[in-house]
NUPA-47375 format. One record per residue (C-alpha): x, y, z; residue number from 1; residue in three letters. Coordinates in pm, whole numbers, plus 32768, in hexadecimal, padded with zeros to 4 digits. Example, Ala and Ser with C-alpha at 12.3 -4.5 7.8 and 13.67 -1.06 7.14 Angstrom:
# NUPA-47375
> 84CE  7E3E  830C  1  ALA $
> 8557  7F96  82CA  2  SER $
This chain:
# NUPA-47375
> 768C  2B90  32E3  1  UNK $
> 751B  2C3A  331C  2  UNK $
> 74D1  2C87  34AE  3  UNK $
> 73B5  2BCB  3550  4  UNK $
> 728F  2C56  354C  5  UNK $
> 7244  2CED  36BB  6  UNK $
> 70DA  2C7A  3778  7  UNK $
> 707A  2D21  38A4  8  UNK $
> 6FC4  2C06  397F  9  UNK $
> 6EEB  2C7E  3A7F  10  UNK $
> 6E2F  2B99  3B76  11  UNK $
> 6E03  2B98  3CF3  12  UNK $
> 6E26  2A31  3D2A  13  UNK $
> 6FB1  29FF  3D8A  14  UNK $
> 6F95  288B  3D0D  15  UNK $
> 6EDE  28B4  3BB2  16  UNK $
> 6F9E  29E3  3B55  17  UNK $
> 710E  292E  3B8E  18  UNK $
> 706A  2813  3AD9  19  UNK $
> 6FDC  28DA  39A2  20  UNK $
> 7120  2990  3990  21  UNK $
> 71FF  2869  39B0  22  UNK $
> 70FC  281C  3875  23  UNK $
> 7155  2960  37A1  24  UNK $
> 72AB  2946  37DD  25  UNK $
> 72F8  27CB  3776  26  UNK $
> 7237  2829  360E  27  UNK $
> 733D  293F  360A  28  UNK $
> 7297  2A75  3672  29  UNK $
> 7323  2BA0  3761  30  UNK $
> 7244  2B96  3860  31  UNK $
> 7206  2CA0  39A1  32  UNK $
> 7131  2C2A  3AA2  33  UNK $
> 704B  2CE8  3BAA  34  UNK $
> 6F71  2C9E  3CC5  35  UNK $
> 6ECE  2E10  3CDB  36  UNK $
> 6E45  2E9A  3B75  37  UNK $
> 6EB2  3012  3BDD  38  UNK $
> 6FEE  2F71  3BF0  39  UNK $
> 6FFB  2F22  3A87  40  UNK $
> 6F17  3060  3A1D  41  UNK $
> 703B  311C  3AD0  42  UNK $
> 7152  3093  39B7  43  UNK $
> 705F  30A7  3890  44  UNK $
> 7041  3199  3792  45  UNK $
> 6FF7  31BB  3615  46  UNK $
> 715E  3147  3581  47  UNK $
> 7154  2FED  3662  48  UNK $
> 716F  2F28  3501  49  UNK $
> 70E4  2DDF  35AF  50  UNK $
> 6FAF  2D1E  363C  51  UNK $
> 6EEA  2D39  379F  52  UNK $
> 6E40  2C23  3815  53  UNK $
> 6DA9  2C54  3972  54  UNK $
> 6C8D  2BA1  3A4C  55  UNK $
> 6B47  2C1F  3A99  56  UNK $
> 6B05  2BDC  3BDA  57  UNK $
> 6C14  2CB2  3C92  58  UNK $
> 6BF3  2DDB  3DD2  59  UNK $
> 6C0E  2F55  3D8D  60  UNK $
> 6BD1  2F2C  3C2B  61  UNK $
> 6B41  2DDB  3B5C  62  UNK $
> 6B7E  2DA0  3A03  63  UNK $
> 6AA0  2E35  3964  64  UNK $
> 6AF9  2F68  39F7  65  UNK $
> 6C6C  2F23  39B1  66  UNK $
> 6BFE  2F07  3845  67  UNK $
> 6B27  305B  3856  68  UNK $
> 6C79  311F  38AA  69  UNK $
> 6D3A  3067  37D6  70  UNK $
> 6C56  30D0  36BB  71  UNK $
> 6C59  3230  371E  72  UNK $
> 6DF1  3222  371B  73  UNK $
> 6DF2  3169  35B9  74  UNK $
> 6CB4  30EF  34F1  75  UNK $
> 6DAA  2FED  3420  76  UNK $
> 6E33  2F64  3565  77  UNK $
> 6DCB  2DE9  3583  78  UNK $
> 6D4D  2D71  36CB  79  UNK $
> 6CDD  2C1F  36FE  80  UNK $
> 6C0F  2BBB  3827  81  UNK $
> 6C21  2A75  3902  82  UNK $
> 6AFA  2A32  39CF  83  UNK $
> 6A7D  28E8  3A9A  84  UNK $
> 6922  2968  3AAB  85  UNK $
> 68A1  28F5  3938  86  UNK $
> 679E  2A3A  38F5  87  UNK $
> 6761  2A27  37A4  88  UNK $
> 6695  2B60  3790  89  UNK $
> 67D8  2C18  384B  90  UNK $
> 68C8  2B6E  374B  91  UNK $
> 67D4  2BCC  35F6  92  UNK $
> 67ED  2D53  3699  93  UNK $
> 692E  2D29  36CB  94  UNK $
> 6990  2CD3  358C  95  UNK $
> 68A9  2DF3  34F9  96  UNK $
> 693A  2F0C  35E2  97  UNK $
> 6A96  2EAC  3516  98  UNK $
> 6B39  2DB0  3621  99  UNK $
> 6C07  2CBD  3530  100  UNK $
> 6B9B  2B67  35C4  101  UNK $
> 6AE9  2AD7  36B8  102  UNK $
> 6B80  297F  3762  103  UNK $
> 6AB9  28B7  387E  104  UNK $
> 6B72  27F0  3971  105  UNK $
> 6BE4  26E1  3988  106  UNK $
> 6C77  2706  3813  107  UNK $
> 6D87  261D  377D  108  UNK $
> 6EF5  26E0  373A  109  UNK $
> 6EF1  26D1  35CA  110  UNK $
> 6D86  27C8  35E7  111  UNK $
> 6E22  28B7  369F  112  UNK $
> 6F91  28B6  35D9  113  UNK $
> 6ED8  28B0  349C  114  UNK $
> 6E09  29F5  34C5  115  UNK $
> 6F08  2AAC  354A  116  UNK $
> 6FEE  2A59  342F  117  UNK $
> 6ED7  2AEF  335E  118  UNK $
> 6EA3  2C2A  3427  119  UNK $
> 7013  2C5B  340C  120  UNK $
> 7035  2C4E  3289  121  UNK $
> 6EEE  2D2A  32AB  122  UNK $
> 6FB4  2E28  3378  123  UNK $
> 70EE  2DFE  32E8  124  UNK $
> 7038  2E65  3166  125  UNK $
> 6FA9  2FAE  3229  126  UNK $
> 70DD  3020  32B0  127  UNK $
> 71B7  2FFC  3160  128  UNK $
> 7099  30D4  30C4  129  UNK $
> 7083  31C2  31B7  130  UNK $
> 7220  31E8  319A  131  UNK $
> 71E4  3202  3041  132  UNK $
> 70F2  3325  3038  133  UNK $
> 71C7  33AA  3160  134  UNK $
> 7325  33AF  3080  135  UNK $
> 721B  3443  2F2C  136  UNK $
> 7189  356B  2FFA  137  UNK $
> 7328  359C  3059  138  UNK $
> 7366  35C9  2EF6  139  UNK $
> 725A  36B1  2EBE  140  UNK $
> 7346  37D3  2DFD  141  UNK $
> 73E1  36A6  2D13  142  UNK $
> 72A8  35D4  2CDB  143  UNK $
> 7253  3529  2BEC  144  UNK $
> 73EC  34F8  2BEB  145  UNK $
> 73EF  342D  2CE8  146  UNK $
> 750A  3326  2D64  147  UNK $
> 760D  32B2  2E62  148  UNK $
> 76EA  3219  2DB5  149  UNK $
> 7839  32B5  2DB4  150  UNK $
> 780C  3300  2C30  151  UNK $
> 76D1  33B2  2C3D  152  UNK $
> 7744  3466  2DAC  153  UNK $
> 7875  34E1  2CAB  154  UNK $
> 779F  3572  2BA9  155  UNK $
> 76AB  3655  2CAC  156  UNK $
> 77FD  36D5  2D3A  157  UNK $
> 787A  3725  2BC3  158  UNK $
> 772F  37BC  2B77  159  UNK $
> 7764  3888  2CA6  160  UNK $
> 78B1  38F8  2C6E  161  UNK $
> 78A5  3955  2B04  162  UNK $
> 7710  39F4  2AE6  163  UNK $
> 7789  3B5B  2B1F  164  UNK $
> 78A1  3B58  2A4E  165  UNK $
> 780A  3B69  28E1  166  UNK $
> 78A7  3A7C  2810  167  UNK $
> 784A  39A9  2732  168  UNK $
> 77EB  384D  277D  169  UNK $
> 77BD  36F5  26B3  170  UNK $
> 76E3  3616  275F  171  UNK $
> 7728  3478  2712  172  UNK $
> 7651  3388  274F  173  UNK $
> 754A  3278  26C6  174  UNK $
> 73EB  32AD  2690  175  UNK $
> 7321  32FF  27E6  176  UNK $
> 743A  3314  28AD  177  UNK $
> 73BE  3465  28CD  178  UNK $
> 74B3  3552  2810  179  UNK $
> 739C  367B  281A  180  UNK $
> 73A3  3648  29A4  181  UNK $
> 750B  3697  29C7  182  UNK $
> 74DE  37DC  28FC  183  UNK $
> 73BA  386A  299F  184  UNK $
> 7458  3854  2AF2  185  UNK $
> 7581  3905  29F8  186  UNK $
> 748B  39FA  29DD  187  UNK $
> 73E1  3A2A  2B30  188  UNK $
> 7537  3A20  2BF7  189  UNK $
> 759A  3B3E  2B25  190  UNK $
> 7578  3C85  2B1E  191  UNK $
> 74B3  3C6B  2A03  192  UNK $
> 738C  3BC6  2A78  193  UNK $
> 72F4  3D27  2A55  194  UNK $
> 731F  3D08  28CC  195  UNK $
> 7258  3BDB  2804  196  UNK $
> 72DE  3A81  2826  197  UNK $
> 7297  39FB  2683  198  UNK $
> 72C9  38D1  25FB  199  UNK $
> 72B4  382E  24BB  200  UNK $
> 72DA  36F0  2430  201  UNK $
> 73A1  36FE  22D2  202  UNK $
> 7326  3583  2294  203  UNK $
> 71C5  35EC  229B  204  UNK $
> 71BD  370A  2199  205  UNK $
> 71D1  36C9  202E  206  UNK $
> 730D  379B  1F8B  207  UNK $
> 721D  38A4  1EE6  208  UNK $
> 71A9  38F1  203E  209  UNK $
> 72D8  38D6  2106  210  UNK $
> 7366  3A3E  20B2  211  UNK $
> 7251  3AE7  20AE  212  UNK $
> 71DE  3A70  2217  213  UNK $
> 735B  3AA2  2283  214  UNK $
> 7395  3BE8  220D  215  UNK $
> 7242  3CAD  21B0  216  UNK $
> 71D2  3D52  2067  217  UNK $
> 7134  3EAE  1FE3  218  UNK $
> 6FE6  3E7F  1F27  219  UNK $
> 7000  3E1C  1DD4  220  UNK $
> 7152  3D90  1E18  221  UNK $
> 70E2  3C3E  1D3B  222  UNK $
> 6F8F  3B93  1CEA  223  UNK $
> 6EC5  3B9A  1E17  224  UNK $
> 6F6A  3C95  1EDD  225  UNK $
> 6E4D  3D8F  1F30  226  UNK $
> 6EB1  3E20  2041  227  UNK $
> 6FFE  3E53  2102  228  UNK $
> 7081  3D4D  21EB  229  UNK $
> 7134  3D2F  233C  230  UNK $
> 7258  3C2F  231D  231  UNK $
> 7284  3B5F  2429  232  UNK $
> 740B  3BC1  2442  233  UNK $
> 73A4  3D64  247D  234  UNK $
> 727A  3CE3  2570  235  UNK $
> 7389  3C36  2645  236  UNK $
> 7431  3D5C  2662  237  UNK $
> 7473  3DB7  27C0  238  UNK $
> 7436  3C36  2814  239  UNK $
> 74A6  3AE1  27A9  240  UNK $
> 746B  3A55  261D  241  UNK $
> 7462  38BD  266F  242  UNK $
> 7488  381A  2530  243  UNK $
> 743D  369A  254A  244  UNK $
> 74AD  3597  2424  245  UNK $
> 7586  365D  23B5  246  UNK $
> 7643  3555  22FE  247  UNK $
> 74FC  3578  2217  248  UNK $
> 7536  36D8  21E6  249  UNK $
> 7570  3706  2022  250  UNK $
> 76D6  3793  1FD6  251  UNK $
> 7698  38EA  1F11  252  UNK $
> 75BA  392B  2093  253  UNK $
> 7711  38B8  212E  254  UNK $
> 77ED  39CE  2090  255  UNK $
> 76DD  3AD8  20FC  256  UNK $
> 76D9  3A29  2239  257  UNK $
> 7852  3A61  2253  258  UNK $
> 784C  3BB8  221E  259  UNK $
> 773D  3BFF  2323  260  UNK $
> 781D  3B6C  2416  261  UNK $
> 7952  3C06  23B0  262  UNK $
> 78D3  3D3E  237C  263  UNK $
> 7768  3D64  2452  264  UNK $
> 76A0  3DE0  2362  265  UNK $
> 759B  3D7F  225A  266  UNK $
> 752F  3E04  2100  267  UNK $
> 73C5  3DA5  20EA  268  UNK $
> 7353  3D23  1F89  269  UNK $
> 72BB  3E44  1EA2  270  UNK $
> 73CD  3F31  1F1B  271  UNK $
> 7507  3FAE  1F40  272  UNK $
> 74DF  404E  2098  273  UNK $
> 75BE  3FBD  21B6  274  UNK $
> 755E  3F78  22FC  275  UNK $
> 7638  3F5F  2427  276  UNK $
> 7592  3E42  2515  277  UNK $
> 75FD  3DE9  2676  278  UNK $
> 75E9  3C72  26CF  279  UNK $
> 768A  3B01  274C  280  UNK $
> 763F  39E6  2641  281  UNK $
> 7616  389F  26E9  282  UNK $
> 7636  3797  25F4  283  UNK $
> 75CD  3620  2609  284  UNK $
> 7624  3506  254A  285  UNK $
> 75F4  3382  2537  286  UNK $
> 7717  3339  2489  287  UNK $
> 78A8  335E  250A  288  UNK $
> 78F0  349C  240C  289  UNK $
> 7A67  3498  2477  290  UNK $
> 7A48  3327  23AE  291  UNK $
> 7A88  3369  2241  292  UNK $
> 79FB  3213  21D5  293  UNK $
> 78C2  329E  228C  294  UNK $
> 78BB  33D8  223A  295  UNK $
> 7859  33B5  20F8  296  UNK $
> 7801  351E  2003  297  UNK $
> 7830  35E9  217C  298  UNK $
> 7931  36F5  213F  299  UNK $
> 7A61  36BC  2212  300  UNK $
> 7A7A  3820  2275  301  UNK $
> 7934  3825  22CB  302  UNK $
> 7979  3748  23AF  303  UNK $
> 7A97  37C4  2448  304  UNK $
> 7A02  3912  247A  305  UNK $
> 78DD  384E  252D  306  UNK $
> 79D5  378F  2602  307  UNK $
> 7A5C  389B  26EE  308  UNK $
> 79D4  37AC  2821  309  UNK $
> 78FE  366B  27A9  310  UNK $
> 7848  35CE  28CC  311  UNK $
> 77C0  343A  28B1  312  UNK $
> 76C6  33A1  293D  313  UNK $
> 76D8  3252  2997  314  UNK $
> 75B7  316A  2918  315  UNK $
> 74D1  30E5  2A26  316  UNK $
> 756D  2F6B  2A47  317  UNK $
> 76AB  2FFC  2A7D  318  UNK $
> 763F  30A0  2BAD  319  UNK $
> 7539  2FA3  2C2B  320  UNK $
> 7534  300B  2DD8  321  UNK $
> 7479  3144  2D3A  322  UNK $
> 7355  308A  2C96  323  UNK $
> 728C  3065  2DE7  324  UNK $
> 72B6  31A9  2E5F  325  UNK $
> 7256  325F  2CF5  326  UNK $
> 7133  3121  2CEF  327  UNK $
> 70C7  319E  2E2E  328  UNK $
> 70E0  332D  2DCE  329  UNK $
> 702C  32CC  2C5F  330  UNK $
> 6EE2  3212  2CFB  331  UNK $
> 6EC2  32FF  2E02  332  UNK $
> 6E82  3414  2CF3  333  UNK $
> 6DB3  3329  2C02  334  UNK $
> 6CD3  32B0  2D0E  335  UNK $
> 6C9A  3450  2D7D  336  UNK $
> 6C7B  3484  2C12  337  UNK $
> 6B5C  3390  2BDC  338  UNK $
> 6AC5  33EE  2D39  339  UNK $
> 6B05  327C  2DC5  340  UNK $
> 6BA9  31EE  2F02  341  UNK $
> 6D27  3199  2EF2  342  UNK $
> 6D0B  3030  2ED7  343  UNK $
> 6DCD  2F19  2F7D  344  UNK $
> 6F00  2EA7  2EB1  345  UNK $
> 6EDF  2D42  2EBB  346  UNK $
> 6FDD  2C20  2E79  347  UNK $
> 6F79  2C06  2CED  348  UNK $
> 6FE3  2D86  2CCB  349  UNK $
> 7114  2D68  2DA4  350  UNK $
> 718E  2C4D  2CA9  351  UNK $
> 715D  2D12  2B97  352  UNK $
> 7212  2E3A  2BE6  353  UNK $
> 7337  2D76  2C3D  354  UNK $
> 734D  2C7E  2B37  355  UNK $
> 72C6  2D72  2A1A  356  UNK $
> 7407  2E10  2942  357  UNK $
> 733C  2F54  2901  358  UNK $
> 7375  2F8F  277F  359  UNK $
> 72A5  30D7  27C5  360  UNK $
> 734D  312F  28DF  361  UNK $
> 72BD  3243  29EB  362  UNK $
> 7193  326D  28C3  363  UNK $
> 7147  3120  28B6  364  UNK $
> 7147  30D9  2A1F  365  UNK $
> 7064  3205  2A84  366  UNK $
> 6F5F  3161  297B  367  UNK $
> 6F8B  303F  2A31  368  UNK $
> 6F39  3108  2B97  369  UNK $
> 6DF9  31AF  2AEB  370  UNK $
> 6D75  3056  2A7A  371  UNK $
> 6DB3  2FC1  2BF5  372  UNK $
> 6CFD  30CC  2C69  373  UNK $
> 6BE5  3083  2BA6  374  UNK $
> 6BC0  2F27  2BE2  375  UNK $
> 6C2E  2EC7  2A98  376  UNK $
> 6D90  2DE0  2B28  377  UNK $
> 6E0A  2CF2  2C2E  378  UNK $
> 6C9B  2C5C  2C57  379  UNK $
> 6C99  2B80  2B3C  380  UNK $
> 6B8E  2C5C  2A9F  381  UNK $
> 6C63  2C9C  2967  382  UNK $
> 6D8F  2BE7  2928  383  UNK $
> 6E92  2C7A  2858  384  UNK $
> 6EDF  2BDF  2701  385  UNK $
> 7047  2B41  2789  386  UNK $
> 6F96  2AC0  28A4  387  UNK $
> 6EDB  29AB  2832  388  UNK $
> 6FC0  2889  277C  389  UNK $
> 6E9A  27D1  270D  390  UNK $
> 6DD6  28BF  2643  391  UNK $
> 6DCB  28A6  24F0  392  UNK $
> 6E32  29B0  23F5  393  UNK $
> 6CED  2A54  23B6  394  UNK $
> 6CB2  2A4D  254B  395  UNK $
> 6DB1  2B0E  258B  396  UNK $
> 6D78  2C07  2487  397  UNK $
> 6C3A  2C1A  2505  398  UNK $
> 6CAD  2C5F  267D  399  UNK $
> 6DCE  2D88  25D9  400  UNK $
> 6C8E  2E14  2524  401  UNK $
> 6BCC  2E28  265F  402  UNK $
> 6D02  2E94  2729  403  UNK $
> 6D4B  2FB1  2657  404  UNK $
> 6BD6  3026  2647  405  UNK $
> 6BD9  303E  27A7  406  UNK $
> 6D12  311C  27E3  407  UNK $
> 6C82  3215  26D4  408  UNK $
> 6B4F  321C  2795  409  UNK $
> 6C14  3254  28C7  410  UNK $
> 6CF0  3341  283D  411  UNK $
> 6BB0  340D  27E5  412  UNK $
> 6AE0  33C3  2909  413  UNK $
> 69DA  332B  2809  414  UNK $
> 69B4  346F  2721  415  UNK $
> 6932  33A3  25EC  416  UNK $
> 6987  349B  251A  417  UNK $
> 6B14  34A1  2588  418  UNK $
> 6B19  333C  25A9  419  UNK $
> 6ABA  32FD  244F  420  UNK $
> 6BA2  3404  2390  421  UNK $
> 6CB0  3350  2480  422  UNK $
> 6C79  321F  23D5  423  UNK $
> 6C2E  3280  22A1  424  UNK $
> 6AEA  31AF  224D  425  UNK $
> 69B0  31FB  21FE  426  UNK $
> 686A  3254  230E  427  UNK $
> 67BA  3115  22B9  428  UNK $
> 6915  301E  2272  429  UNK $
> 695E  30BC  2407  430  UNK $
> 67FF  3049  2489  431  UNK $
> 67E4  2EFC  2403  432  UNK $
> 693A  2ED0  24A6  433  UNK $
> 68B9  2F39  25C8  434  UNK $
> 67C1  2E3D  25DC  435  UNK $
> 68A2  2D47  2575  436  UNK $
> 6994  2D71  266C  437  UNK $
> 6899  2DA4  2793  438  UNK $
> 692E  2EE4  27EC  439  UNK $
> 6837  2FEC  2878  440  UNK $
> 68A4  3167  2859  441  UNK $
> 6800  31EB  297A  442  UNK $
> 690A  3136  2A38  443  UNK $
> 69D1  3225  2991  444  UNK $
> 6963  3376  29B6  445  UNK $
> 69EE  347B  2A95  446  UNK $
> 68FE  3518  2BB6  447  UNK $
């Protein structure tokens, strides 16, 4: 059961302020009452996580000046003022100097109750973010790994224990759950972050390519090879080789795979020279590889050469007490990244992240932060294409379209030229889509 939310309830007048507390109290707030304002100003300070409402018309100190320290103590503090002199040009200033509301006496129970209960959820919404940022900026040598759920607290202390030690590790876990996260902090808890931290993903590379970008050639080692090439095993020498997909990666590169690891070294293509290398492989996968039903063409003792210590990551809805506080870590960098204030989380964004299962897990919900920070969800500005039950079919393609062009604008800060090869349409097809859509690009652009 939640606590009630504290007031502090300053007035002068013994009578009124037993009566307005008496008030407070029956609609279920915690209320502490005080004839003398320094009083109360002497048991405030910035955490107080509730609501002051104070007259004006006091000795030593009125309420406005009440309100003046307060604001110096805590800006996002909410003070409401009670007054039985109705100056409206006081009030209006009031208001505009940051004081939350203005009541005049006499005022009915349910006026008071009701703007306090606002003020609260008002207060209560800054303190959870400031916790929030507080328990990010705590992380700062595991972000953007962040969590405190038992699971992910297990993983940072595994990370920990095993970094220095130079084994091998295989990585499990679905897509965006952030597999390349885990083994760059590998790599930077290590005494190898001195060496080059390389990765590669084997489902991105065509099997022509795959060797050659693995293990390096001499010129004229095939068609096309001009010049001699680095492979990215011998640059990760001294460092950490992460290798993502590698479910993906073609068998005849597994059994040269199998003898780098067995053996640390590397023939490069075009010659017969071998090279010693010194290096941890890190390698991720989407798939359960110990599964043979899933493990498809992957060579078993591949596999069991990779699986000297295999680390999972749980997906995002498995751990769901972490999705505020990575949320919270996520928009913070988005908004600094498109030079905008944090906003507000309001109640529309708060019901998504809890009721949302996260397919895309820690990816997918840090898109999610960059488009709050631009403006672009929980104001009913752009509904998502499962949000609306009675659009049509072409509707909600249309509203996916638009979504998508917006979080490849985003995701380039409005470069045209980035946005477009992202999506893979022409210059013109992009502009008339543009205007289609109503979306603007300079509402994209960095700086």
């Amino acid at each position: 059961m939640s606590q009630p939310v504290s007031v502090f309830l300053i007035d002068d007048d013994k009578d009124l302020r037993r009566a307005t507390a008496q008030t407070l109290e029956l609609a279920g707030f915690a209320v502490s009452a005080f004839a003398d304002p320094r009083e109360a100003l002497g048991e405030l300070t910035a955490a107080f996580d509730g609501v002051v409402v104070s007259d004006i018309r006091m000795p030593h100190i009125d309420g406005l000046q009440l309100f003046s320290k307060v604001k110096e103590m805590d800006a996002d503090l909410p003070v409401i003022l009670i007054t039985g002199h109705g100056d409206i040009p006081m009030a209006v200033s009031a208001i505009q100097d940051g004081v939350y509301d203005f009541i005049a006496k006499p005022f009915a129970a349910d006026r008071l109750v009701q703007s306090v209960r606002r003020a609260a959820e008002k207060r209560r919404l800054v303190m959870e973010n400031r916790a929030l940022r507080q328990a990010a900026e705590s992380a700062n040598d595991s972000l953007p790994l962040i969590g405190q759920t038992p699971a992910m607290e297990n993983l940072r202390r595994t990370l920990r224990h095993i970094a220095d030690t130079d084994v091998d590790v295989l990585v499990a876990g679905e897509t965006g759950s952030g597999k390349e996260v885990v083994a760059q902090l590998l790599h930077q808890w290590s005494r190898r972050r001195a060496g080059n931290f390389v990765a590669l993903n084997c489902g991105a590379l065509p099997e022509t390519v795959i060797e050659s970008e693995l293990f390096g050639h001499e010129a004229g080692a095939f068609t096309g090879a001009q010049k001699k090439r680095t492979g990215r095993i011998e640059h990760a020498s001294g460092g950490t080789l992460f290798l993502d997909e590698i479910e993906s990666m073609p068998v005849a590169t597994q059994v040269k795979m199998l003898r780098v690891l067995e053996m640390r070294e590397i023939t490069p293509l075009g010659t017969n020279e071998v090279r010693p290398i010194d290096l941890r492989v890190v390698a991720a996968a989407k798939i359960d590889l110990g599964d043979p039903g899933q493990r498809g063409d992957f060579r078993e003792d591949l596999y069991y050469r990779l699986n000297v210590v295999t680390l999972s990551i749980p997906p995002l809805r498995e751990r769901r007490e972490d999705i505020p506080l990575l949320f919270s870590h996520f928009l913070s960098r988005a908004a600094e990244r498109f030079r905008r204030d944090v906003p507000a989380v309001n109640e529309a964004v708060r019901r998504h992240l809890a009721g949302h299962s996260w397919p895309g897990n820690v990816r997918e919900l840090a898109h999610f932060a960059e488009r709050v920070a631009l403006g672009l969800e929980g104001n009913g500005s752009s509904a998502r294409p499962d949000e609306s039950v009675a659009a049509n079919l072409p509707e909600k393609m249309e509203r996916y379209e638009a979504a998508i062009i917006r979080e490849a604008l985003a995701e380039h800060q409005g470069d045209v030229r980035l946005t477009i090869e992202a999506l893979g349409i022409p210059r013109k097809t992009f502009y008339d889509k543009l205007q289609r859509h109503g979306i603007s690009r300079a509402d994209f652009r960095g700086g």
